[in-house]
C-alpha positions as CSV (number, residue, x, y, z in Angstrom):
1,X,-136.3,-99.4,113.7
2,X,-135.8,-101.5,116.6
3,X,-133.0,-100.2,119.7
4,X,-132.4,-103.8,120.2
5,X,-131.2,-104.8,117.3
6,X,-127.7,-106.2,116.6
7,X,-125.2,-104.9,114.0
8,X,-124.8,-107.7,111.9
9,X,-128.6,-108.8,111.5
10,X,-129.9,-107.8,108.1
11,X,-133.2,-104.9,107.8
12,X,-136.2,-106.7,106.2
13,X,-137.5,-104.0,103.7
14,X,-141.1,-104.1,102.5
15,X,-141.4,-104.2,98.4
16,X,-144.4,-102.2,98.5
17,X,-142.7,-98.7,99.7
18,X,-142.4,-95.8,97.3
19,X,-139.2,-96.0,97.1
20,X,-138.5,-99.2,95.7
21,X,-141.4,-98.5,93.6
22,X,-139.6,-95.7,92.1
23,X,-136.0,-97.7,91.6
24,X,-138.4,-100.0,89.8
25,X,-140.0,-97.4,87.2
26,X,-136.2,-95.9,86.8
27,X,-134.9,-99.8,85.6
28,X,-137.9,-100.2,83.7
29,X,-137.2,-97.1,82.1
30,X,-133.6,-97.5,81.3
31,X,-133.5,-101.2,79.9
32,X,-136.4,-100.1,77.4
33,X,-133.8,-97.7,76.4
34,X,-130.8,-99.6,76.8
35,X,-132.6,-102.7,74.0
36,X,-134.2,-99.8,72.1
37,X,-130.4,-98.6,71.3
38,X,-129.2,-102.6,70.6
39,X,-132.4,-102.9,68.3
40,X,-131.0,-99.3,66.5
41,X,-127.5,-100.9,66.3
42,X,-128.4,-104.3,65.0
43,X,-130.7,-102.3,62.4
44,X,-127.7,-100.4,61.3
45,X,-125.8,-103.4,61.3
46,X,-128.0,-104.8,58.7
47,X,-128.5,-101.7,56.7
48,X,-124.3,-101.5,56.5
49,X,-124.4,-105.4,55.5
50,X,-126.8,-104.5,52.6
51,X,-124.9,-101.6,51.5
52,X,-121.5,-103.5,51.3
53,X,-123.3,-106.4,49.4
54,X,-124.3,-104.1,46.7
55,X,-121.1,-102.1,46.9
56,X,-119.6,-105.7,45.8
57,X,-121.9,-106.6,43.2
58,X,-121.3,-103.4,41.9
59,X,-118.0,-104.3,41.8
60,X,-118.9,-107.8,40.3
61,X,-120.5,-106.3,37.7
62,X,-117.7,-103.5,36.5
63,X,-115.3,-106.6,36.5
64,X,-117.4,-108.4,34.0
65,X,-117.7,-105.1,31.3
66,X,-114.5,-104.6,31.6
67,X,-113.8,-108.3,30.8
68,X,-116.5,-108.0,28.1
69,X,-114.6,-104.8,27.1
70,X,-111.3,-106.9,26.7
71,X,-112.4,-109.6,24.8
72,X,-114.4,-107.0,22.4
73,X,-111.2,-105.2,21.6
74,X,-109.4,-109.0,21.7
75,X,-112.1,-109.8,19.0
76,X,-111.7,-106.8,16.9
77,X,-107.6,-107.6,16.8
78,X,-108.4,-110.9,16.0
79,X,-110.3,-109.7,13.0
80,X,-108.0,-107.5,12.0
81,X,-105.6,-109.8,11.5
82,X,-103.2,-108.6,14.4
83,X,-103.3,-111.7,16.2
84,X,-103.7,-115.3,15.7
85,X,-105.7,-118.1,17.1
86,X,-102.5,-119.4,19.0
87,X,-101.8,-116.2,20.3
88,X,-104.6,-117.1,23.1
89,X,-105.6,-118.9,25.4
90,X,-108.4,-121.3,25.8
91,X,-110.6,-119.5,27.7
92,X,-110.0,-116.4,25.6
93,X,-111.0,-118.7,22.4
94,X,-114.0,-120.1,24.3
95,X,-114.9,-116.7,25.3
96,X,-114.4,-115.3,21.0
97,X,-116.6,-118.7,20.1
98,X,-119.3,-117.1,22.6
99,X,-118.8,-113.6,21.2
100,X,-119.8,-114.6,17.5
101,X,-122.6,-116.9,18.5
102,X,-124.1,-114.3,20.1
103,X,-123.3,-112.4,16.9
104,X,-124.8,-114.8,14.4
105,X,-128.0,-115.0,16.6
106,X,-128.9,-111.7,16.7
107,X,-128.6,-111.4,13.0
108,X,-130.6,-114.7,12.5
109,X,-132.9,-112.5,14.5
110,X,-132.6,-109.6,12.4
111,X,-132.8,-111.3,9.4
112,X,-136.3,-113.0,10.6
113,X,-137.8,-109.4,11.7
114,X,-137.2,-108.0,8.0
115,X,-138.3,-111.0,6.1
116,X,-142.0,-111.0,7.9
């Protein structure tokens, strides 16, 4: 460097020496790394979205046979004679109307599989 030159003037530094080449290679090297791991969390992000999802529909789905469960052993009670049609609610009536049209369908079905 110069003798001459004053404190506060700033070095100029050539881009082209080895060792900004190899500060260069070390960043490159690092931020690869750095958006590999955000790539590796966002994936495991998603993956932990989709498990929960299908956790819940899982959970969906035990809430409607259990439902289905109630209303079959509503239905069975309701045959019985333990209960009476004011005894429940609309939607549990709606719900019994649905149970027995599925019923008579499946034996109109059955009844048309043994007659051919």
């Amino acid at each position: 460097m110069k003798k001459n030159m004053k404190k506060n003037e700033l070095v100029l530094s050539n881009d082209n020496n080895i060792i900004n080449k190899i500060i260069d290679f070390l960043k490159n090297v690092f931020c690869k790394n750095s958006n590999n791991v955000l790539r590796e969390v966002n994936d495991n992000t998603e993956e932990e979205n989709v498990r929960q999802e299908k956790f819940l529909s899982n959970i969906r789905v035990n809430d409607d046979i259990i439902k289905q469960t109630d209303m079959l052993s509503l239905k069975e009670r309701y045959d019985r004679g333990e209960i009476s049609i004011d005894d429940l609610t609309d939607e549990q009536v709606n719900y019994l109307i649905g149970l027995y049209d599925k019923s008579i369908a499946s034996l109109k079905e059955k009844i048309k599989q043994y007659a051919v």
